[in-house]
C-alpha positions, 0 to 999 in steps of 0.5 A: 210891360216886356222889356228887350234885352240882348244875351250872348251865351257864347262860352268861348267869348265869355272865358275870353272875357273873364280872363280880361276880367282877372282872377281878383276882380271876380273872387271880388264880385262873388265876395260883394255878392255874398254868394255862397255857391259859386259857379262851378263850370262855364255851363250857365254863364252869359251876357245881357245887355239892356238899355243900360248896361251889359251884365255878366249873368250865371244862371244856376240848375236850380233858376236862379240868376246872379247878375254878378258884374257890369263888363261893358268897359273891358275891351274884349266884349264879343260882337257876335252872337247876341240874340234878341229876347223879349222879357 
């Protein structure tokens, strides 16, 4: 059974979005997540949105995805861009 999500890959809304989201609150989120590569540029980064939340995703070179926060509650959460995708 696909499911439809919607994802934002706009790179200027999403540094906007990380900088509400502050410094401590993702080193935190990478903490908890244990991840041991961080994120070394904006390039992969996105939003998704299902019927439940919306995420703030990374997708690395390598395929692997970490969906490493909930955001739906910051305020600057962009209202365009989002692209319907079926998975």
């Amino acid at each position: 059974m696909k499911s439809i999500v919607f994802r934002n890959r706009d790179k200027k809304a999403i540094k906007i979005l990380m900088r509400e989201i502050g410094a401590y609150r993702y080193e935190t989120a990478l903490e908890q997540m244990k991840v041991e590569q961080r994120p070394l540029s904006m390039e992969g980064f996105y939003l998704e949105a299902n019927d439940d939340c919306i995420f703030l995703c990374h997708r690395y070179p390598s395929g692997y995805i970490l969906k490493l926060m909930k955001v739906e509650y910051y305020a600057m959460l962009p209202r365009d861009g989002w692209e319907l995708i079926k998975v």
